[in-house]
C-alpha angles and dihedrals in degrees: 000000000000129000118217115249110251138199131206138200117237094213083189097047101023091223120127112238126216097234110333120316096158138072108274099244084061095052134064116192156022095223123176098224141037099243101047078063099054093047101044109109088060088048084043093057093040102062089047086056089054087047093050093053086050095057106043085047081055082046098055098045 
């Protein structure tokens, strides 16, 4: 069996890593490519955003 190969996004260095290499409180993934990694923090905020938007639209009902 083989596994997928995973990347991962360094949130202290910034640097995308090829399967983890940090400690797990400095990384945010797994990712299955390298650039979903290195752009993680904007799909990261995005999806609070979208998040956000749900609540408040609970809120106002």
């Amino acid at each position: 069996m083989t596994q997928e190969k995973r990347y991962w996004y360094n949130v202290k260095t910034g640097e995308v890593e090829d399967g983890p290499q940090s400690f797990s409180t400095d990384r945010i993934g797994p990712f299955a490519t390298r650039d979903e990694a290195a752009n993680a923090l904007a799909t990261y905020e995005k999806r609070n955003r979208a998040w956000d938007e749900e609540d408040e639209a609970e809120d106002d009902w």
